[in-house]
Residue frames as qw, qx, qy, qz and C-alpha x, y, z in Angstrom:
[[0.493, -0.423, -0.760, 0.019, 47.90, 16.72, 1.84],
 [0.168, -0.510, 0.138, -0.832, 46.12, 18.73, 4.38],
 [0.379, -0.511, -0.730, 0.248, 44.88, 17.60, 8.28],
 [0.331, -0.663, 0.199, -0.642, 42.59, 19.97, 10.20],
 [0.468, -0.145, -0.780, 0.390, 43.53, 18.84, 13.77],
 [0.511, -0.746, -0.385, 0.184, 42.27, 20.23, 17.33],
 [0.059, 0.890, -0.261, 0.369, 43.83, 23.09, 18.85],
 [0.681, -0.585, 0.439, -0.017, 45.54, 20.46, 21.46],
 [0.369, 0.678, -0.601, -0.209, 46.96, 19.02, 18.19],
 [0.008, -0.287, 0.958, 0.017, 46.04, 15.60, 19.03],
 [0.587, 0.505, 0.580, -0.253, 42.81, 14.81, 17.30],
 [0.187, 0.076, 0.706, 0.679, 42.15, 14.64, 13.60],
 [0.420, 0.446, 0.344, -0.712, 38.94, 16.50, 12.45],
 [0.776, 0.590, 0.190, -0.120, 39.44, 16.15, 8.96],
 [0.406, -0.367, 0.654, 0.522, 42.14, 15.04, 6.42],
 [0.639, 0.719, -0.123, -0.245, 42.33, 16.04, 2.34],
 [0.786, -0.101, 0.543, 0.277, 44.52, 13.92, 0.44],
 [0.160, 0.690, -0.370, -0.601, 45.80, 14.62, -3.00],
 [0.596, 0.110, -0.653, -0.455, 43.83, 12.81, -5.68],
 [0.290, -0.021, -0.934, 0.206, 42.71, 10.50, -3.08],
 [0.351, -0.650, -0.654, 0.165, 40.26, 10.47, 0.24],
 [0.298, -0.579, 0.146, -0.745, 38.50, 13.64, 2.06],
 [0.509, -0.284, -0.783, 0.216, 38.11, 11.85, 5.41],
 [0.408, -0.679, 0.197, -0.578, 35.88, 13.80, 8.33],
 [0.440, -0.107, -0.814, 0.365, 36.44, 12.15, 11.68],
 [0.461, -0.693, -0.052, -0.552, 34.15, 12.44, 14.91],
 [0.554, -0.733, 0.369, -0.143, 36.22, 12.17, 18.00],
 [0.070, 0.695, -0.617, -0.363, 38.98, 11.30, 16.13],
 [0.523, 0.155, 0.835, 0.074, 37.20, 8.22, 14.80],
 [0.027, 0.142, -0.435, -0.889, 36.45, 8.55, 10.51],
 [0.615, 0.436, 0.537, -0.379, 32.54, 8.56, 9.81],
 [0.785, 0.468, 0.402, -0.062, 32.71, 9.27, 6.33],
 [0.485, -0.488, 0.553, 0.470, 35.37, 8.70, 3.56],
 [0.512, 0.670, -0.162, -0.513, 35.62, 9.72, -0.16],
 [0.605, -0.171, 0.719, 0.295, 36.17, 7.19, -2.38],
 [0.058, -0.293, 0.619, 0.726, 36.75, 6.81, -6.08],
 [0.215, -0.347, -0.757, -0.510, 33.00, 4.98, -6.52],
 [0.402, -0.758, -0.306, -0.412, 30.91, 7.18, -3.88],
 [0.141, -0.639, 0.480, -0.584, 31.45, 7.28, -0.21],
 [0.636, -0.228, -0.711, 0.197, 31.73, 5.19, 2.98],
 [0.521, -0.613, 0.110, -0.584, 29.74, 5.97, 6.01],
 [0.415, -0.150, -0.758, 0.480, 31.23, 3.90, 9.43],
 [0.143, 0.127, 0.500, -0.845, 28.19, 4.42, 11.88],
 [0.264, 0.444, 0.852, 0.081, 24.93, 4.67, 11.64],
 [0.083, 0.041, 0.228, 0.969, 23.53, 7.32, 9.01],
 [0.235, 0.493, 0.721, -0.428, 20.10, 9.19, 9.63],
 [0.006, -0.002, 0.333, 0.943, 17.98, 11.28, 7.24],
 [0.351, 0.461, 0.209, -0.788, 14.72, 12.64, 6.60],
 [0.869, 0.397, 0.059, -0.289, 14.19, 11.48, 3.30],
 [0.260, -0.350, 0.796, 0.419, 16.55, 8.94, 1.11],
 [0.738, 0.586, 0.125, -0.311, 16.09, 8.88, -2.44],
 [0.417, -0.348, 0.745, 0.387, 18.13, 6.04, -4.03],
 [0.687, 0.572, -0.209, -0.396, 18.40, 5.57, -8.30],
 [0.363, 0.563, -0.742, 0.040, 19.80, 2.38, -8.47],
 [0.766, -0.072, -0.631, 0.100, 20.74, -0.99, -7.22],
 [0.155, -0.676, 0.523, -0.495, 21.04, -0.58, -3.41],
 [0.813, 0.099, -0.561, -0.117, 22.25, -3.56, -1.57],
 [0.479, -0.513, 0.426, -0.572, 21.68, -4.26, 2.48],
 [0.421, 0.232, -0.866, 0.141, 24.31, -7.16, 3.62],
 [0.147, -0.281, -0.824, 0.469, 21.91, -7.54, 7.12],
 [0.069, -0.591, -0.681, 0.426, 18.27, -6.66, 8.49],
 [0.163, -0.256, -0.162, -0.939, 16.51, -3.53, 6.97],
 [0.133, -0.552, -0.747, 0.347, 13.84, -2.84, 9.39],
 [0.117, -0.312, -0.328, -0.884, 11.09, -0.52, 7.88],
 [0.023, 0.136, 0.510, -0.849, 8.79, 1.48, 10.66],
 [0.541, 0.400, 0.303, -0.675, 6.10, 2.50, 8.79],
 [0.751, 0.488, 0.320, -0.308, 4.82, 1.66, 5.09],
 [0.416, -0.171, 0.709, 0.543, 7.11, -0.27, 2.34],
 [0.604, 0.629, 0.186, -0.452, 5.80, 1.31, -1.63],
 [0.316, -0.135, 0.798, 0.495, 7.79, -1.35, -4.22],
 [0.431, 0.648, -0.131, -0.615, 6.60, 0.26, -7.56],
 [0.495, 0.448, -0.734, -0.123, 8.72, -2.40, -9.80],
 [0.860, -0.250, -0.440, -0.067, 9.49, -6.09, -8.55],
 [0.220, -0.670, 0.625, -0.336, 11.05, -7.35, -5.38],
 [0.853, 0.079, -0.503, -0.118, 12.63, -9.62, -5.19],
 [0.365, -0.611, 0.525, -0.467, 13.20, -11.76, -1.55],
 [0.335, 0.161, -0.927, 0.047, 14.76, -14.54, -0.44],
 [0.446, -0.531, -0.681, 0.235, 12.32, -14.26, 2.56],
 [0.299, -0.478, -0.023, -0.825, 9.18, -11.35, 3.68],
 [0.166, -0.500, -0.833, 0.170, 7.94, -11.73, 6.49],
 [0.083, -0.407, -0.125, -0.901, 5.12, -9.42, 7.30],
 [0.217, -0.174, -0.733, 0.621, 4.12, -8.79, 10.72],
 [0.287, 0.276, 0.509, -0.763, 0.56, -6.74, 10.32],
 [0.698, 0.553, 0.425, -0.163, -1.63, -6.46, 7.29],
 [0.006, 0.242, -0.555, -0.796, -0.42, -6.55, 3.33],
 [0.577, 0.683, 0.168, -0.415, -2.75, -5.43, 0.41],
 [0.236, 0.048, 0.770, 0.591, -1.68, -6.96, -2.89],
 [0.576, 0.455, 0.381, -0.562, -3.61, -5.25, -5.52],
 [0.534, 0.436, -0.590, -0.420, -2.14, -6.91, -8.21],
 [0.804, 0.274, -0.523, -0.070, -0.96, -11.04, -9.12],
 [0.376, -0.685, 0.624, 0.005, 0.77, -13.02, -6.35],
 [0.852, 0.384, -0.347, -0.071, 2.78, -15.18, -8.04],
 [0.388, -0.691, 0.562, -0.238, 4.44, -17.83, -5.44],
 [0.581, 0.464, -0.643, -0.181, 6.74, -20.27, -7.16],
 [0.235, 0.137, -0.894, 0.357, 7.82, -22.67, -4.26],
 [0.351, -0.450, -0.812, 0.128, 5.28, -22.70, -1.62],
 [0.157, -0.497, 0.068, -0.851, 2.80, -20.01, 0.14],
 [0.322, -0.230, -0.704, 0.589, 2.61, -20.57, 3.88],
 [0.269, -0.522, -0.186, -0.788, -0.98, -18.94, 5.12],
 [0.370, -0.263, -0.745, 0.489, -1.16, -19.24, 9.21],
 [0.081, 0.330, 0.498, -0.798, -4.76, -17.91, 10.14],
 [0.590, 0.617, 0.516, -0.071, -7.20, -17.16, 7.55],
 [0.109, -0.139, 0.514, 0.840, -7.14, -15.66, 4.33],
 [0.393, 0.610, 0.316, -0.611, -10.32, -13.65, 2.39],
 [0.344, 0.060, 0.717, 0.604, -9.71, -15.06, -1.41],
 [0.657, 0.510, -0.029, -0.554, -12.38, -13.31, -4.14],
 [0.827, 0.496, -0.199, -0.175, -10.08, -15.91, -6.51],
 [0.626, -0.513, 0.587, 0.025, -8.13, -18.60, -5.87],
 [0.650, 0.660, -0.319, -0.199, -6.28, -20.03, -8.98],
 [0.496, -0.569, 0.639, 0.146, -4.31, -23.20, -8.49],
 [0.639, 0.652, -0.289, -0.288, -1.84, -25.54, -10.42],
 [0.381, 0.403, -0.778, 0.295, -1.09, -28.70, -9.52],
 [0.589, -0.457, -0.653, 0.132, -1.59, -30.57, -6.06],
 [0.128, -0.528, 0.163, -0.824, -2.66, -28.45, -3.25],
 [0.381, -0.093, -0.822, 0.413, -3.32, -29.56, 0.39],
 [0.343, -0.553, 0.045, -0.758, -5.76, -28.18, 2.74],
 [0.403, -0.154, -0.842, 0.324, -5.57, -29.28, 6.09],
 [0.092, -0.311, -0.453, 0.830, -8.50, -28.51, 8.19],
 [0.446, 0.570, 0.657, -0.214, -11.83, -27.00, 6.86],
 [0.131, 0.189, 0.463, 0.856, -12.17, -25.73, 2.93],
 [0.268, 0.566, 0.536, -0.566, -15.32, -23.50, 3.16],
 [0.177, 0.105, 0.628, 0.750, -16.62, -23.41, -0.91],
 [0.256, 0.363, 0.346, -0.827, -19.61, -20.57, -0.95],
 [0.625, 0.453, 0.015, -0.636, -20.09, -20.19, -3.94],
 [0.893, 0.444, 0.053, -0.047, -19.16, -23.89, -5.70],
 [0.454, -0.438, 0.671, 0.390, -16.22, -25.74, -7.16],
 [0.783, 0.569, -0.163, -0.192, -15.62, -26.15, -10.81],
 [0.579, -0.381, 0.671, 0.263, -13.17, -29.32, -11.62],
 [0.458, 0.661, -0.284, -0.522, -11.74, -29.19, -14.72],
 [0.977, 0.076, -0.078, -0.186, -11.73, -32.43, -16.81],
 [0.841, -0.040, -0.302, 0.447, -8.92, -35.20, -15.61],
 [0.033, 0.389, -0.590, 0.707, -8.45, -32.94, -12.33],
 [0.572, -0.418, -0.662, -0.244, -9.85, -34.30, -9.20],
 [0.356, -0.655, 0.309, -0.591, -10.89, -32.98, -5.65],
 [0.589, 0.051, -0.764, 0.258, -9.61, -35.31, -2.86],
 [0.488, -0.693, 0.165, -0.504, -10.98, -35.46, 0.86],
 [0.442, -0.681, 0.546, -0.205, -8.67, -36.93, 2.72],
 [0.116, -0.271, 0.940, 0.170, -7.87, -40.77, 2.48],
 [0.354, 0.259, 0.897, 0.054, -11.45, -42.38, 2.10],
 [0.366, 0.853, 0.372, -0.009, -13.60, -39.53, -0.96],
 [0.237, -0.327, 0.517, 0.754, -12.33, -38.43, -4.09],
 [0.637, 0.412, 0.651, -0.029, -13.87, -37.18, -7.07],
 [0.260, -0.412, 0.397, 0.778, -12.42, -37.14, -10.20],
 [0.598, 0.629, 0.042, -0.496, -13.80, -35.42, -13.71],
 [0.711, -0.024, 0.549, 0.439, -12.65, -37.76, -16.65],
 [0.094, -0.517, 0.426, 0.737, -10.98, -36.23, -19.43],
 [0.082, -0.020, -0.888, -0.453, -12.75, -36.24, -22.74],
 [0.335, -0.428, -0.811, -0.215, -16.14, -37.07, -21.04],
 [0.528, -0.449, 0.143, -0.707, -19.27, -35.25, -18.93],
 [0.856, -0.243, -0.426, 0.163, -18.49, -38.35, -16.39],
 [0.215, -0.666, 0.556, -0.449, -16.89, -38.23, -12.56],
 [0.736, -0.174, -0.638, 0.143, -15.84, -41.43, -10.92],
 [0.417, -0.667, 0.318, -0.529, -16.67, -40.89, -7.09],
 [0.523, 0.418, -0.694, 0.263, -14.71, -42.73, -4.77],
 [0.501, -0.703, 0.264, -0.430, -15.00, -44.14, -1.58],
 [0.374, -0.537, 0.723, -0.223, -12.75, -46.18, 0.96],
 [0.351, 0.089, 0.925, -0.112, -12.77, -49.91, -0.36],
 [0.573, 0.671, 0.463, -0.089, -15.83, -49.07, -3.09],
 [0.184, -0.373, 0.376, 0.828, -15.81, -47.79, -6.14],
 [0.360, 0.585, 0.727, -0.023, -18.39, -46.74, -8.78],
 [0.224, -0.103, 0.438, 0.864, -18.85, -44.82, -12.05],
 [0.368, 0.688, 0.622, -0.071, -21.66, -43.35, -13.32],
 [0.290, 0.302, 0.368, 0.830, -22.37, -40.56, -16.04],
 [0.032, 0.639, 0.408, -0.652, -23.68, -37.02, -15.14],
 [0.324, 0.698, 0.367, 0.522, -25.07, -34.33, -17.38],
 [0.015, -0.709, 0.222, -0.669, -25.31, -31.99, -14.27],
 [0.612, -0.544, -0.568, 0.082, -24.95, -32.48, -10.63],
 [0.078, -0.725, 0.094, -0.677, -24.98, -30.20, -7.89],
 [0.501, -0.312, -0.597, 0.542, -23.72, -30.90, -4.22],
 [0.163, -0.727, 0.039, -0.666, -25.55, -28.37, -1.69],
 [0.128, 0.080, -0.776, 0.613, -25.66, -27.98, 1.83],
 [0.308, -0.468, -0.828, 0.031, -28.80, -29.44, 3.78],
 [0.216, -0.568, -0.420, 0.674, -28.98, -26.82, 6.49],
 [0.110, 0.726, 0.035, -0.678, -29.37, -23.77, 3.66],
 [0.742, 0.591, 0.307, 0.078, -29.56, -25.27, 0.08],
 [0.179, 0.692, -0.495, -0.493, -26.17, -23.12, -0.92],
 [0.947, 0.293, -0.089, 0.096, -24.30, -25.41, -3.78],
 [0.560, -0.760, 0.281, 0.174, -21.03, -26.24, -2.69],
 [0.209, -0.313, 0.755, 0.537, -19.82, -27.76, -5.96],
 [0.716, 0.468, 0.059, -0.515, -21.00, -28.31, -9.36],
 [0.628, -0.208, 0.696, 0.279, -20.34, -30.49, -11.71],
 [0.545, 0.721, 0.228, -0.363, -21.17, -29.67, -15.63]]
């Protein structure tokens, strides 16, 4: 075994072991410490670039300055993202996607019940596929029946069925269509 000490001979600087640990120390405290599966850093380690092959696993906060590039998947218990993200592929969000402020959809693909509180703005049209239906709050609903070019529209206390071939809901003020039916 081998210690470099101080010339006052009461600091450690570094310490070699035999078959065992290399240990440096900075003011006689160890920063980093050979071990048998890699090293251990005590402090806080800087670098210029870090290129990691492998699993790398961060027990608290990772707090990334500038731009995050995840080539493969990530996977997170919980992202938040504090300015803009670009997705130029699939999200695929299994439990629940929380959107606070707007959102710019080209395609919006759902499955299942879906809430919107607050205004739905449909430019170009709604297509409702047969035995799904579009709900507006507690008193208009209209659902496409399975099987059949029919929609039963709904209102508070009424109810009435009729058969369509086409029908088109637009908007008075500018003739868009806001939903089809076909």
């Amino acid at each position: 075994d081998i210690d470099f000490r101080n010339s006052a001979d009461n600091r450690t600087l570094m310490s070699l072991r035999e078959g065992g640990a290399v240990t440096l120390f900075h003011n006689n405290s160890a920063k980093l410490v050979t071990t048998t599966g890699g090293i251990n850093v005590n402090g806080n380690t800087e670098t210029d670039t870090l290129n990691v092959s492998g699993v790398s696993t961060f027990s608290s906060a990772v707090d990334i300055n500038a731009g995050l590039d995840v080539d493969g998947q990530l996977d997170a218990d919980e992202l938040v993202v504090a300015g803009v993200a670009t997705f130029s592929s699939l999200i695929d969000a299994n439990n629940r996607l929380d959107v606070v402020g707007g959102a710019n959809l080209d395609q919006l693909n759902v499955t299942g019940v879906s809430t919107f509180t607050g205004s739905v703005a449909l430019d170009s049209g709604a297509d409702i596929p047969a035995g799904s239906s579009l709900d507006f709050g507690t008193d208009f609903s209209i659902t496409r029946i399975n099987g059949e070019n029919k929609a039963r529209i709904q209102f508070t206390g009424s109810l009435f069925n009729f058969e369509i071939d086409d029908i088109d809901f637009r908007n008075s003020a500018d003739n868009r269509t806001l939903m089809s039916l076909r």
